[in-house]
PDB file as gemmi writes it, atoms N, CA and C in Angstrom:
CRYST1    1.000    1.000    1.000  90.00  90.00  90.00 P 1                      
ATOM      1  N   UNK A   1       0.820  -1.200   0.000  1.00  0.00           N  
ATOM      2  CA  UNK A   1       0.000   0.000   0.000  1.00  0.00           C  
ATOM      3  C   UNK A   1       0.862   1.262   0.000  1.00  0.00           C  
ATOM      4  N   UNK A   2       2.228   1.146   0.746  1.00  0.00           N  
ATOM      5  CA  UNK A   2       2.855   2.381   1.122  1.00  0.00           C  
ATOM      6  C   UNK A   2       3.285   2.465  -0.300  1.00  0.00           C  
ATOM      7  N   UNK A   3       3.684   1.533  -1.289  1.00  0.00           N  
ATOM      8  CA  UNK A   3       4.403   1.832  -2.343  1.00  0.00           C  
ATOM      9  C   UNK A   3       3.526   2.284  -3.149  1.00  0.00           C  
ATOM     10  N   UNK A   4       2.375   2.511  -3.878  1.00  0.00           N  
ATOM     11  CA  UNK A   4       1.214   1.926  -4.332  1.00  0.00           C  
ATOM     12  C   UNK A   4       0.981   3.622  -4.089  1.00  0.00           C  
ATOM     13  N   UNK A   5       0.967   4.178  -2.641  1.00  0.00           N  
ATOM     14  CA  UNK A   5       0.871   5.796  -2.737  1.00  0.00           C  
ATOM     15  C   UNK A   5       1.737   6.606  -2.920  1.00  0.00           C  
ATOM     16  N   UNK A   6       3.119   6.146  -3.232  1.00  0.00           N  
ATOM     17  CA  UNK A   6       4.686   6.761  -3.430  1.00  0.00           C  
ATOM     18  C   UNK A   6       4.571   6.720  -4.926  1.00  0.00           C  
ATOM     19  N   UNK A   7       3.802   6.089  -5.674  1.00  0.00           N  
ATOM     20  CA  UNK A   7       4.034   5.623  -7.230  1.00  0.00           C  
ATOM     21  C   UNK A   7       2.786   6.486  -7.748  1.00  0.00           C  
ATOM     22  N   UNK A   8       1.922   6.551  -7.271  1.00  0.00           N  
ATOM     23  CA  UNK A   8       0.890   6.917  -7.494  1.00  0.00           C  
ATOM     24  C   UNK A   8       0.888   9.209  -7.492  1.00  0.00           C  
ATOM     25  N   UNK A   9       1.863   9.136  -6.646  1.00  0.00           N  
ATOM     26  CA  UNK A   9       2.607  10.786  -5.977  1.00  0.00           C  
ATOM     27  C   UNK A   9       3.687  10.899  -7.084  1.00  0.00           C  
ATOM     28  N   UNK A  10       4.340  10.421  -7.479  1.00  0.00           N  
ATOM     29  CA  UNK A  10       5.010  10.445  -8.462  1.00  0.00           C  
ATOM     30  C   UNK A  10       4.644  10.517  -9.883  1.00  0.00           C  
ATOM     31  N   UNK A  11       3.421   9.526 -10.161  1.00  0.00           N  
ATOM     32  CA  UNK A  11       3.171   9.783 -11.545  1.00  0.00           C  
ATOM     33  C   UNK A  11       1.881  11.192 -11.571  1.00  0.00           C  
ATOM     34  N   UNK A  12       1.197  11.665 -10.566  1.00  0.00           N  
ATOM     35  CA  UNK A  12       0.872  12.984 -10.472  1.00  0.00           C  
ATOM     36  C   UNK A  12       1.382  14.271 -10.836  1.00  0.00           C  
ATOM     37  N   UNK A  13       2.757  14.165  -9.445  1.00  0.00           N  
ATOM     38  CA  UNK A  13       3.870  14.926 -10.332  1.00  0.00           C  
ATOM     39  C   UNK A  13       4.279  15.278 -11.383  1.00  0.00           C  
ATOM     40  N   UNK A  14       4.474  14.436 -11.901  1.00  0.00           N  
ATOM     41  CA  UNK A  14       5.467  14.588 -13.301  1.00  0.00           C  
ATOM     42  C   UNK A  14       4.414  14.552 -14.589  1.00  0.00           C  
ATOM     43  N   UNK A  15       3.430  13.951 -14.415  1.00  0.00           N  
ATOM     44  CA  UNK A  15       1.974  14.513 -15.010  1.00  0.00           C  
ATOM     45  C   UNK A  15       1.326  15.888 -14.933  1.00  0.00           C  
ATOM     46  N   UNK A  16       1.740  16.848 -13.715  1.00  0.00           N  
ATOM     47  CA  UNK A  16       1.152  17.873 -13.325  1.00  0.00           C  
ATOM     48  C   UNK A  16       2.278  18.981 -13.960  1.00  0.00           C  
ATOM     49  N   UNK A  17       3.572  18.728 -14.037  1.00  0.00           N  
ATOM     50  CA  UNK A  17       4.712  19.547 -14.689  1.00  0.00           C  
ATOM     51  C   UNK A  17       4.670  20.101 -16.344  1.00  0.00           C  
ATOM     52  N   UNK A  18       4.766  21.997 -16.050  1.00  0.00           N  
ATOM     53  CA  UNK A  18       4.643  22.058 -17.121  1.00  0.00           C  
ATOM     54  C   UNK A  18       5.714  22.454 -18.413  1.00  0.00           C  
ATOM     55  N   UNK A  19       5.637  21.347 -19.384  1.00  0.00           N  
ATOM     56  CA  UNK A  19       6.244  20.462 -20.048  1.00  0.00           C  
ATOM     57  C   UNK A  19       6.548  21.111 -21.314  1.00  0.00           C  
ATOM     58  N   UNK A  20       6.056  22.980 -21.504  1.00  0.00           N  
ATOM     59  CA  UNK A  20       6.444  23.843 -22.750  1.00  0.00           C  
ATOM     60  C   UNK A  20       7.355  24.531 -22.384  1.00  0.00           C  
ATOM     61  N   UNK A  21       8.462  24.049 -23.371  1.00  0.00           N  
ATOM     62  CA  UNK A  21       9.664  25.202 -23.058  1.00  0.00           C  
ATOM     63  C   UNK A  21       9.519  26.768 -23.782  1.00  0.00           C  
ATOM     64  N   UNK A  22       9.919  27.296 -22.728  1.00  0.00           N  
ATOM     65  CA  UNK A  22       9.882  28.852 -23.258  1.00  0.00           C  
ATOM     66  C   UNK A  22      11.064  29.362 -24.064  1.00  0.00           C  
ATOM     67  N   UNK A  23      10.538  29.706 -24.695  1.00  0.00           N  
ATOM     68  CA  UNK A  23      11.949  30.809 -25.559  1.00  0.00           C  
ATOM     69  C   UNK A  23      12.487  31.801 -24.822  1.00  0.00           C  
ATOM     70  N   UNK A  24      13.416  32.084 -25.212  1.00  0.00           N  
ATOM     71  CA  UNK A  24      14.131  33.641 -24.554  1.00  0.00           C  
ATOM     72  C   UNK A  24      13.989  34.272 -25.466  1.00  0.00           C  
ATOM     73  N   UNK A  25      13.300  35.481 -25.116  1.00  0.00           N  
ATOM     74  CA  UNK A  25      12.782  36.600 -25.887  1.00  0.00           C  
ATOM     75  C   UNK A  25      14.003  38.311 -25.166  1.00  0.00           C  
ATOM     76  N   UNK A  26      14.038  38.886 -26.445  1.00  0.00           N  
ATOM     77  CA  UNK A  26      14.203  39.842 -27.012  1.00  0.00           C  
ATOM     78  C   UNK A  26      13.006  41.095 -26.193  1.00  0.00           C  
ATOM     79  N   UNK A  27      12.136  41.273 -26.748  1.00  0.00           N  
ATOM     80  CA  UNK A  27      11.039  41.830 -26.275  1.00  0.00           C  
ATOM     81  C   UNK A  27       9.819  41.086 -25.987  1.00  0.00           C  
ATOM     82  N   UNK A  28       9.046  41.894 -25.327  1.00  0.00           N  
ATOM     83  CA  UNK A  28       7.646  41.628 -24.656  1.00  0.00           C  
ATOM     84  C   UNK A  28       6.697  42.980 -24.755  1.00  0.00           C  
ATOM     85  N   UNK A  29       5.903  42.675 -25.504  1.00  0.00           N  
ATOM     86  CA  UNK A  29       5.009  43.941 -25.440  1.00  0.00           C  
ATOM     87  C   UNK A  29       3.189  43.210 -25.328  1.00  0.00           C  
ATOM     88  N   UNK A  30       2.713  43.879 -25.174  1.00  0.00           N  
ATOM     89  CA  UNK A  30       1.358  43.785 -25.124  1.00  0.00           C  
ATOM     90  C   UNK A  30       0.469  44.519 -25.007  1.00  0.00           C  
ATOM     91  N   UNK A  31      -1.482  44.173 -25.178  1.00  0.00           N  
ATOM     92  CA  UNK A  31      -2.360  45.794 -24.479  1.00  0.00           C  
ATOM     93  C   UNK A  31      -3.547  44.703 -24.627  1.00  0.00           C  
ATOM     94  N   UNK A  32      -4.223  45.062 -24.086  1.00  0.00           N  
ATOM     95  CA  UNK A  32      -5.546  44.186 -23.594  1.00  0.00           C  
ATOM     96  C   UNK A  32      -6.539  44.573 -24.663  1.00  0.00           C  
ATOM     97  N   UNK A  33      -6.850  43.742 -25.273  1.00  0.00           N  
ATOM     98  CA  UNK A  33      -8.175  44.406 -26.299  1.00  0.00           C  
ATOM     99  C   UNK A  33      -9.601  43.973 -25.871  1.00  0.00           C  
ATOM    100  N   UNK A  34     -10.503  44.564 -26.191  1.00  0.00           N  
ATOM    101  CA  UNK A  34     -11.717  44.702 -26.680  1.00  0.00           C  
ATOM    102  C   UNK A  34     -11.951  42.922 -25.851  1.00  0.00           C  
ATOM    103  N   UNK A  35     -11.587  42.272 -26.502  1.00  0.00           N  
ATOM    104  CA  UNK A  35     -12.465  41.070 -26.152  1.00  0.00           C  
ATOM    105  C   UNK A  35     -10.915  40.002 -26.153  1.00  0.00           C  
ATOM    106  N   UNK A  36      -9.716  40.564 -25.532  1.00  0.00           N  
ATOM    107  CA  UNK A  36      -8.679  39.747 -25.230  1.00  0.00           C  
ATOM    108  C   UNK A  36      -7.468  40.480 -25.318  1.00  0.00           C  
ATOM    109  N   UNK A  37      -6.360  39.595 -25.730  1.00  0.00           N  
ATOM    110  CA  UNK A  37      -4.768  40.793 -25.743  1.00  0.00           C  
ATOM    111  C   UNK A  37      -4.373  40.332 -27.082  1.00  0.00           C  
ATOM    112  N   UNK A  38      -3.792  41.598 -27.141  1.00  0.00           N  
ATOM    113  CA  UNK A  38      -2.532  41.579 -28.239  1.00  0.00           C  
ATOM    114  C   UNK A  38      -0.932  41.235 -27.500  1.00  0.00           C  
ATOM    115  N   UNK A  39      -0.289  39.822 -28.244  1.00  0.00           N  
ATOM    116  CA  UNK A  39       0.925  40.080 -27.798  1.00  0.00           C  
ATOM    117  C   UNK A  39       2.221  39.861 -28.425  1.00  0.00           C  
ATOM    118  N   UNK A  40       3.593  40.913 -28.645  1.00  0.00           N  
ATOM    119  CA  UNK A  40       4.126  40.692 -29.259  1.00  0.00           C  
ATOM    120  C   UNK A  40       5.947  40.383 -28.828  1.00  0.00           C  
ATOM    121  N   UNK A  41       5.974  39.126 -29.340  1.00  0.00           N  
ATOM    122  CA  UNK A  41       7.277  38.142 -28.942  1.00  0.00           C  
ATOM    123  C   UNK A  41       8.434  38.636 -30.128  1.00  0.00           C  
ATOM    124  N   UNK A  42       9.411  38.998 -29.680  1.00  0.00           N  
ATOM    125  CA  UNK A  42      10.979  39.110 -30.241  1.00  0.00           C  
ATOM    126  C   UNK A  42      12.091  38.532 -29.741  1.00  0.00           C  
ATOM    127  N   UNK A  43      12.557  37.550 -30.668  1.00  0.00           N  
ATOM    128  CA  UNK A  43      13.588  36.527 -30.136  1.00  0.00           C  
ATOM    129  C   UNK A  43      14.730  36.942 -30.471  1.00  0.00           C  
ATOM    130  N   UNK A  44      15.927  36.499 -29.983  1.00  0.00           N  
ATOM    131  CA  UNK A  44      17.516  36.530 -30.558  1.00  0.00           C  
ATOM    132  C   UNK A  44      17.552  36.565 -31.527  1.00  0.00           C  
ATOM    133  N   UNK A  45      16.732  35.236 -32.444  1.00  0.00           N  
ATOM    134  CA  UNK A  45      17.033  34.670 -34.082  1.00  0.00           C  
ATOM    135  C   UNK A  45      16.852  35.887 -34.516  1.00  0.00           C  
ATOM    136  N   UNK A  46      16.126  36.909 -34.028  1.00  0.00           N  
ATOM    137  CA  UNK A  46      15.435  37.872 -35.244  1.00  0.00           C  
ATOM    138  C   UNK A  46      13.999  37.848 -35.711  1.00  0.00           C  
ATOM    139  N   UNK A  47      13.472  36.498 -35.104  1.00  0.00           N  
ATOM    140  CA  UNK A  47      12.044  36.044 -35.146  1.00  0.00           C  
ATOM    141  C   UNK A  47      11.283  36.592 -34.445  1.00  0.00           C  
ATOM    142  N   UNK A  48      10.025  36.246 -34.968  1.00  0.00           N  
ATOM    143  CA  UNK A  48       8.717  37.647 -33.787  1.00  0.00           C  
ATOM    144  C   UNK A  48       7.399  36.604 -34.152  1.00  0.00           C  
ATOM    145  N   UNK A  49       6.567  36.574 -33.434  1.00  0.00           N  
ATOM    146  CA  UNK A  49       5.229  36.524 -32.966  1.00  0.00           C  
ATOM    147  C   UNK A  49       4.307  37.731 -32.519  1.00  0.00           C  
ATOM    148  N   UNK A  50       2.847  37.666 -33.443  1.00  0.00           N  
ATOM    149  CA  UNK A  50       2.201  38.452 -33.168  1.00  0.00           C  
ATOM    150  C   UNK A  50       0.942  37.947 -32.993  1.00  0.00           C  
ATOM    151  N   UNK A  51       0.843  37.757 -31.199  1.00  0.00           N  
ATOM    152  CA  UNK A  51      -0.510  37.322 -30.959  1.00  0.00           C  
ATOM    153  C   UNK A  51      -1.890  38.141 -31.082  1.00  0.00           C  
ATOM    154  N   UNK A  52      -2.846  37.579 -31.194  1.00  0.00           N  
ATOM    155  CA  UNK A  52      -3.616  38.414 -31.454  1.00  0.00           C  
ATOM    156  C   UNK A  52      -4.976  37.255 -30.608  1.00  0.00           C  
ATOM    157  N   UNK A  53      -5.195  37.325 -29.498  1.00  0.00           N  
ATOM    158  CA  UNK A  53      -6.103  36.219 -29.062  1.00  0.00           C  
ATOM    159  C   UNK A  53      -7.225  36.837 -28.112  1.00  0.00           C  
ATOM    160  N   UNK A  54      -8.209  36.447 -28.207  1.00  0.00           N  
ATOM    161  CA  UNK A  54     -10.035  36.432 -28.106  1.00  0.00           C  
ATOM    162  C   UNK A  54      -9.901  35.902 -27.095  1.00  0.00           C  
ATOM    163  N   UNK A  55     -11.714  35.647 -27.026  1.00  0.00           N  
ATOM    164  CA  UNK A  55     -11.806  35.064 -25.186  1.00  0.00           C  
ATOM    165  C   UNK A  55     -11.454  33.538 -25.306  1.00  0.00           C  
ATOM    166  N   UNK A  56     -11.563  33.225 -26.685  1.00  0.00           N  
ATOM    167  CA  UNK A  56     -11.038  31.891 -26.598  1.00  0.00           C  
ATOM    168  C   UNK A  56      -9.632  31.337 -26.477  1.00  0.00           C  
ATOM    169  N   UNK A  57      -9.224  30.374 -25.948  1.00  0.00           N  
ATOM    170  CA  UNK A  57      -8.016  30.455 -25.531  1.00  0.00           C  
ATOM    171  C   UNK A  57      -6.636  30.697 -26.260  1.00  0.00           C  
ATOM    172  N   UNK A  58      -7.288  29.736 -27.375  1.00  0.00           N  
ATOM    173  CA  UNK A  58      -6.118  30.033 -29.198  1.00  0.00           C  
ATOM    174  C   UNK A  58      -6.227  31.132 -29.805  1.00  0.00           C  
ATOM    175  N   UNK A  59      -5.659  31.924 -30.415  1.00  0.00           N  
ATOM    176  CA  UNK A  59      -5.730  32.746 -30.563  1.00  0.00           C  
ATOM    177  C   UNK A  59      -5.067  33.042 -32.393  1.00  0.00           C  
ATOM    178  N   UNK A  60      -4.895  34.078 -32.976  1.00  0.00           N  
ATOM    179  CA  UNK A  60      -4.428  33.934 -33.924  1.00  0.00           C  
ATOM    180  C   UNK A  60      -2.995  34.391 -34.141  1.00  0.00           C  
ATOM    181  N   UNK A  61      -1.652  33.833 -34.556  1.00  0.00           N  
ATOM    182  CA  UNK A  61      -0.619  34.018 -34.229  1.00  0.00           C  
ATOM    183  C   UNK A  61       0.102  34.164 -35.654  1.00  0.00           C  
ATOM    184  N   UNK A  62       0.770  35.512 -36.219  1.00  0.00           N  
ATOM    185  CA  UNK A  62       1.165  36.127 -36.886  1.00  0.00           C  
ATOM    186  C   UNK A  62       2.327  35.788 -36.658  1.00  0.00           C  
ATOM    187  N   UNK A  63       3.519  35.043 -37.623  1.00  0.00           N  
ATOM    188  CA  UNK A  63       4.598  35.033 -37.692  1.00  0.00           C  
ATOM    189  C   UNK A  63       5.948  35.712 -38.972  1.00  0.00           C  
ATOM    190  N   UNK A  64       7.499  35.552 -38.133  1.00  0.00           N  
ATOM    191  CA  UNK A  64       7.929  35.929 -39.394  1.00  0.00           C  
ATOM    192  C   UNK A  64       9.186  36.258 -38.627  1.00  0.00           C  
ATOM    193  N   UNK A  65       9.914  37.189 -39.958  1.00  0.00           N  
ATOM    194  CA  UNK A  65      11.139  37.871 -39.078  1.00  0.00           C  
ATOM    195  C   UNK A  65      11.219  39.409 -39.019  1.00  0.00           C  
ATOM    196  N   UNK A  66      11.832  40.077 -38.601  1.00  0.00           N  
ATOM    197  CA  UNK A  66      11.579  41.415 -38.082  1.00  0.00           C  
ATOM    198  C   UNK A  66      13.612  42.094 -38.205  1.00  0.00           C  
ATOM    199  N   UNK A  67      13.474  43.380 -38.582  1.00  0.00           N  
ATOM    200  CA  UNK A  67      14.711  44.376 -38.259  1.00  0.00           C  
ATOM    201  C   UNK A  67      14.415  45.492 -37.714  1.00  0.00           C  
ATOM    202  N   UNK A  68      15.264  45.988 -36.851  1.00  0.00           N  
ATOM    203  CA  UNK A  68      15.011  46.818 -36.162  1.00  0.00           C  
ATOM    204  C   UNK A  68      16.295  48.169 -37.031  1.00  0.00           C  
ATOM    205  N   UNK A  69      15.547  49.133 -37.598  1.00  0.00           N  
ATOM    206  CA  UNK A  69      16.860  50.644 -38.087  1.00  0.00           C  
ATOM    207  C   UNK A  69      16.560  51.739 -37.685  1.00  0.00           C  
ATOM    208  N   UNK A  70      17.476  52.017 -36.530  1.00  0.00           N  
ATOM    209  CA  UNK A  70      17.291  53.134 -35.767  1.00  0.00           C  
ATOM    210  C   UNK A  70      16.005  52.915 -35.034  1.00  0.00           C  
ATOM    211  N   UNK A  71      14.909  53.848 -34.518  1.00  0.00           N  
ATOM    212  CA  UNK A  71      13.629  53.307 -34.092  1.00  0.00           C  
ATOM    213  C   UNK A  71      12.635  52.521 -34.624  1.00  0.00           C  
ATOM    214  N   UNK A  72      12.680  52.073 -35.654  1.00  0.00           N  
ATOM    215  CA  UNK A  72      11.842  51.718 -36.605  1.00  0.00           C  
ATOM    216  C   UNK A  72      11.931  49.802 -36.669  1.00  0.00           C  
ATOM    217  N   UNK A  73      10.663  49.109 -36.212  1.00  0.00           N  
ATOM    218  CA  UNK A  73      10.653  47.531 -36.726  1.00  0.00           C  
ATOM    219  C   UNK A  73       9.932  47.043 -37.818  1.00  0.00           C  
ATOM    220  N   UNK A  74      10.634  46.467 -39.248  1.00  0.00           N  
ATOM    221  CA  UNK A  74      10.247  46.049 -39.923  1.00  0.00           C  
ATOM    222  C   UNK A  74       9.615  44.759 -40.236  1.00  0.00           C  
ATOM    223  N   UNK A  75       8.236  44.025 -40.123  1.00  0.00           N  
ATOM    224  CA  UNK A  75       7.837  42.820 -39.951  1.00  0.00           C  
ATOM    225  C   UNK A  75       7.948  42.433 -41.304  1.00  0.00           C  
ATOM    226  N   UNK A  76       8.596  41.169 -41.722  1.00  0.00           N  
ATOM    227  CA  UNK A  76       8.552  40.387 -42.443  1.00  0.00           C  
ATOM    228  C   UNK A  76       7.546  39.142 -42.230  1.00  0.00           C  
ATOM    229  N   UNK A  77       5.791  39.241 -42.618  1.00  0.00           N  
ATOM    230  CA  UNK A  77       5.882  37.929 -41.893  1.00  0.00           C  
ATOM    231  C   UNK A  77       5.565  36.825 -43.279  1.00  0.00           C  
ATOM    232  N   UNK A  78       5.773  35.757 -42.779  1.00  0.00           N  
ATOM    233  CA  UNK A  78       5.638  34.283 -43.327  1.00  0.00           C  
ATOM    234  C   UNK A  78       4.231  34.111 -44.025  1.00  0.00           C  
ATOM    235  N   UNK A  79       3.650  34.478 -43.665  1.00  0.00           N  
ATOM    236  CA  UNK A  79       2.309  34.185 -43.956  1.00  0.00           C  
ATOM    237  C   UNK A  79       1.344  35.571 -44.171  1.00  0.00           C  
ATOM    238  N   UNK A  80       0.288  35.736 -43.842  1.00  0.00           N  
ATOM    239  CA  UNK A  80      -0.486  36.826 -44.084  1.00  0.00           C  
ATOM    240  C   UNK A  80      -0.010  37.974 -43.233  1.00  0.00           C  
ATOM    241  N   UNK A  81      -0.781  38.807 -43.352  1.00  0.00           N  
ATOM    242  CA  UNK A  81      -0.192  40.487 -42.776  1.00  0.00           C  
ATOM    243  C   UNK A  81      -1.190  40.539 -42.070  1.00  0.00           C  
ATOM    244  N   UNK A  82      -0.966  40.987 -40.637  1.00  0.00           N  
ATOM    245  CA  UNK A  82      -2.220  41.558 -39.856  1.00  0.00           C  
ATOM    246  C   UNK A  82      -2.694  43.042 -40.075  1.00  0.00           C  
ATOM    247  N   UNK A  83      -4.264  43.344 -39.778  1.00  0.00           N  
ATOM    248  CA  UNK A  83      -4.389  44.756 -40.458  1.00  0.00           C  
ATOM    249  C   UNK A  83      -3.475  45.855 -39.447  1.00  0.00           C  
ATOM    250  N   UNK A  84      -2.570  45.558 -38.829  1.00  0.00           N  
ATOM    251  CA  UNK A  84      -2.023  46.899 -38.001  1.00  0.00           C  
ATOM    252  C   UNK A  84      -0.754  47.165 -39.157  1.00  0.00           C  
ATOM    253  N   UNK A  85      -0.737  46.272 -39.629  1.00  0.00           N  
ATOM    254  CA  UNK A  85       0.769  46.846 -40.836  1.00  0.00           C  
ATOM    255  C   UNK A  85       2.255  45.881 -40.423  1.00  0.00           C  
ATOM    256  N   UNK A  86       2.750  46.202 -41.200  1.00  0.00           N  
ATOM    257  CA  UNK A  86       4.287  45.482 -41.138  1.00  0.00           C  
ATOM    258  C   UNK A  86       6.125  46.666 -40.345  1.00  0.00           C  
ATOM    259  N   UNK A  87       4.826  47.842 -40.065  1.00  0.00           N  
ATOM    260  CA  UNK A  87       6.045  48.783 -39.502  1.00  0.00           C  
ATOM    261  C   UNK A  87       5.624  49.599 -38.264  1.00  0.00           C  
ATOM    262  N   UNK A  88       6.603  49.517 -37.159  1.00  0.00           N  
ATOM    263  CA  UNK A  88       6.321  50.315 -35.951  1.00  0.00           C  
ATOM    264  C   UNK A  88       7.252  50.885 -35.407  1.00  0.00           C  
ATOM    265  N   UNK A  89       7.045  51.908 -34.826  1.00  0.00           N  
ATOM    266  CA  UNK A  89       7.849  52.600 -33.967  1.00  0.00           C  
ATOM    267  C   UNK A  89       8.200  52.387 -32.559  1.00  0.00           C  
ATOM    268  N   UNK A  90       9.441  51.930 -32.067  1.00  0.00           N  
ATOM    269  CA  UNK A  90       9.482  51.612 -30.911  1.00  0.00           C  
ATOM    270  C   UNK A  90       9.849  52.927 -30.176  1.00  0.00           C  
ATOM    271  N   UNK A  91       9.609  52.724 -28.761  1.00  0.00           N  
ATOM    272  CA  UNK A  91       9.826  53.578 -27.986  1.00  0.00           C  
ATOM    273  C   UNK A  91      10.309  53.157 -26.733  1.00  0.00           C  
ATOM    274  N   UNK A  92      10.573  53.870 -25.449  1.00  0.00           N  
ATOM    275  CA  UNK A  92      10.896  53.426 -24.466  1.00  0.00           C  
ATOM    276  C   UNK A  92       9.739  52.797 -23.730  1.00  0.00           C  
ATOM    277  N   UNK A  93       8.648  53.057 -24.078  1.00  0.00           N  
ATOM    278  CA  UNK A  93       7.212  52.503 -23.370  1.00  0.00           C  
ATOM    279  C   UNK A  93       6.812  51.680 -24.436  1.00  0.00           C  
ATOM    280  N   UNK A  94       6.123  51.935 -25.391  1.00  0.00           N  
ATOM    281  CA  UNK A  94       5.609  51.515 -26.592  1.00  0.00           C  
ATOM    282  C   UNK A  94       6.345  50.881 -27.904  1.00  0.00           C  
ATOM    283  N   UNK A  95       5.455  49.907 -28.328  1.00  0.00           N  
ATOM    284  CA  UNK A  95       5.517  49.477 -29.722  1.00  0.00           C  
ATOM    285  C   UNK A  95       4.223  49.719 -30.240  1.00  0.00           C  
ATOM    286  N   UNK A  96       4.365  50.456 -31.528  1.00  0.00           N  
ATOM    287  CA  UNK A  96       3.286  51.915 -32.075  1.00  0.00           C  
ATOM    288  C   UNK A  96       3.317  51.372 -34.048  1.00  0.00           C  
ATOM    289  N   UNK A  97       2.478  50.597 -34.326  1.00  0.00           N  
ATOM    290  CA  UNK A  97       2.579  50.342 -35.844  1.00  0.00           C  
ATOM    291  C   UNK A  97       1.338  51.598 -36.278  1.00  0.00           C  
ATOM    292  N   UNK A  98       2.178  52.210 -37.404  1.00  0.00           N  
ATOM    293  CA  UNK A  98       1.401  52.988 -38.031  1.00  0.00           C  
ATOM    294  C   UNK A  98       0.956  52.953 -39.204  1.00  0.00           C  
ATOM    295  N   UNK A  99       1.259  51.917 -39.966  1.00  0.00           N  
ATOM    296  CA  UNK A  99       1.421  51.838 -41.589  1.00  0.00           C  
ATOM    297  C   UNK A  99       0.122  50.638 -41.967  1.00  0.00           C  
ATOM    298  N   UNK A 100      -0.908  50.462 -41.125  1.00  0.00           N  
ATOM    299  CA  UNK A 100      -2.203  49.285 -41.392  1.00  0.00           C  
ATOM    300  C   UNK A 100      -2.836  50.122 -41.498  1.00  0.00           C  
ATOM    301  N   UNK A 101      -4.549  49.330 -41.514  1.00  0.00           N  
ATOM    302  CA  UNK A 101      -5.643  50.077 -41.611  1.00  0.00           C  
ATOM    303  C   UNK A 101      -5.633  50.270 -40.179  1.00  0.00           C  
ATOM    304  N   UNK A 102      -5.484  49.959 -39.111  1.00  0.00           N  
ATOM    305  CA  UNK A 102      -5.818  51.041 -38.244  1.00  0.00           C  
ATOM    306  C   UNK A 102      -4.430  50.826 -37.319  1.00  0.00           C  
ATOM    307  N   UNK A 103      -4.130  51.743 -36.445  1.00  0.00           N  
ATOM    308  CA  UNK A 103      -2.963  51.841 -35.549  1.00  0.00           C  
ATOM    309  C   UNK A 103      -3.345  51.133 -34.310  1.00  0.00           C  
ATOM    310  N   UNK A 104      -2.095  50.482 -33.679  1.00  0.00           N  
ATOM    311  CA  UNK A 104      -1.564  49.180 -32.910  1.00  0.00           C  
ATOM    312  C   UNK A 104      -0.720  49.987 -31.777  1.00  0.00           C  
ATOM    313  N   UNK A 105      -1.161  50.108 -30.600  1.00  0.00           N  
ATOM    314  CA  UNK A 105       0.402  50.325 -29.595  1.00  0.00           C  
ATOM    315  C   UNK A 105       0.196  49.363 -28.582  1.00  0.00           C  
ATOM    316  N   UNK A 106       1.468  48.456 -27.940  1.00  0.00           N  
ATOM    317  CA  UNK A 106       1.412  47.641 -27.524  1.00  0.00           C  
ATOM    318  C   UNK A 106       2.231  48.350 -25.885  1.00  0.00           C  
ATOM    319  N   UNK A 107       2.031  48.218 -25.014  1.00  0.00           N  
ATOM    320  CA  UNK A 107       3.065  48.557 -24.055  1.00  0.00           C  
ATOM    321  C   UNK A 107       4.032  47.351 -23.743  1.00  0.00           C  
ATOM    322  N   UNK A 108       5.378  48.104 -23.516  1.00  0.00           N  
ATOM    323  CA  UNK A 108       6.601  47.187 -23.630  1.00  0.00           C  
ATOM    324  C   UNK A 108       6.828  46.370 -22.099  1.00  0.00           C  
ATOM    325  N   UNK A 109       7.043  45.931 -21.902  1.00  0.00           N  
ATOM    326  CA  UNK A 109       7.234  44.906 -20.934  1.00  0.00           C  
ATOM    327  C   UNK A 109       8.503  44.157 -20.516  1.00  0.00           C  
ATOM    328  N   UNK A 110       9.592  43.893 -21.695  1.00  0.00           N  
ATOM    329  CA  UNK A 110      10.712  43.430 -21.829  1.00  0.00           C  
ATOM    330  C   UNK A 110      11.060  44.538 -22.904  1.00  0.00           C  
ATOM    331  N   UNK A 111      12.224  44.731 -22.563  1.00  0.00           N  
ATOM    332  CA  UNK A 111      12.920  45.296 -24.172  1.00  0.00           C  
ATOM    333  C   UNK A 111      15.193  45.443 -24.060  1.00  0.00           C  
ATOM    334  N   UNK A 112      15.222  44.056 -24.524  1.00  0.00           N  
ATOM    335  CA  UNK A 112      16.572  44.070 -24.926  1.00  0.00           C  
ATOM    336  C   UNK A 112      16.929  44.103 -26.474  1.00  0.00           C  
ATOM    337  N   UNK A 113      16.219  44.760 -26.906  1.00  0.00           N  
ATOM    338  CA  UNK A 113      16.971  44.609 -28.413  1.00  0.00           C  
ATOM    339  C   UNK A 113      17.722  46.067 -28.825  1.00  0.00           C  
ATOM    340  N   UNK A 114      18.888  46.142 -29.630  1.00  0.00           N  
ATOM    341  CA  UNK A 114      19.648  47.088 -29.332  1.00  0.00           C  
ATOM    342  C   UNK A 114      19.858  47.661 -31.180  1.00  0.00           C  
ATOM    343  N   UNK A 115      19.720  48.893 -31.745  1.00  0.00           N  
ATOM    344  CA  UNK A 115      19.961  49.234 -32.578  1.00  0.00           C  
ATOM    345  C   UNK A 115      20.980  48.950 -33.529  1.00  0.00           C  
ATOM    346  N   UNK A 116      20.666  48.740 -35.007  1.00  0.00           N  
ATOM    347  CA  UNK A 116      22.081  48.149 -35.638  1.00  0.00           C  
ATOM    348  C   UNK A 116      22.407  50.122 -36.206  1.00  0.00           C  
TER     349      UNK A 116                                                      
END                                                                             
């Protein structure tokens, strides 16, 4: 019996552990919308994520690669374009796309990425 609840504590454990590794990100920005958040991921590679997620839990996720010249981030993405545009202005608070049909500012949260 004693073993039986030692085995039983164990496979809980390691069942209950969570098992997604995180990336190390570059930046962190985000802003709460209307009916969920916007959030936007910048990695080392140069890679970016642009969440865009509802009350439902998945959300829709905009990918690609990104440069940063002088203040300015250029989204390259992989797949379709979200309507905020492919260019923003960073700031010390904000990430600010102005070039969609309508304008995007995200507040910054992380920000190590450094001007070329």
């Amino acid at each position: 019996m004693k073993h039986t609840i030692i085995i039983l504590t164990l496979i809980l454990t390691l069942t209950s552990c969570n098992r997604t590794e995180k990336k190390a990100t570059l930046l962190l920005a985000d802003r709460e919308a209307p009916l969920g958040w916007n959030y936007l991921r910048i990695y080392p590679n140069k890679t970016f994520e642009f969440e865009s997620r509802g009350l439902e839990r998945k959300g829709d996720i905009y990918a690609g690669t990104v440069e940063l010249k002088n203040d300015t981030l250029y989204f390259k993405y992989s797949d379709s374009i979200p309507k905020m545009g492919n260019k923003a202005i960073l700031t010390d608070k904000f990430v600010s796309y102005f070039d969609g049909e309508y304008p995007e500012r995200l507040e910054i949260k992380k920000n190590e990425l450094k001007t070329e």
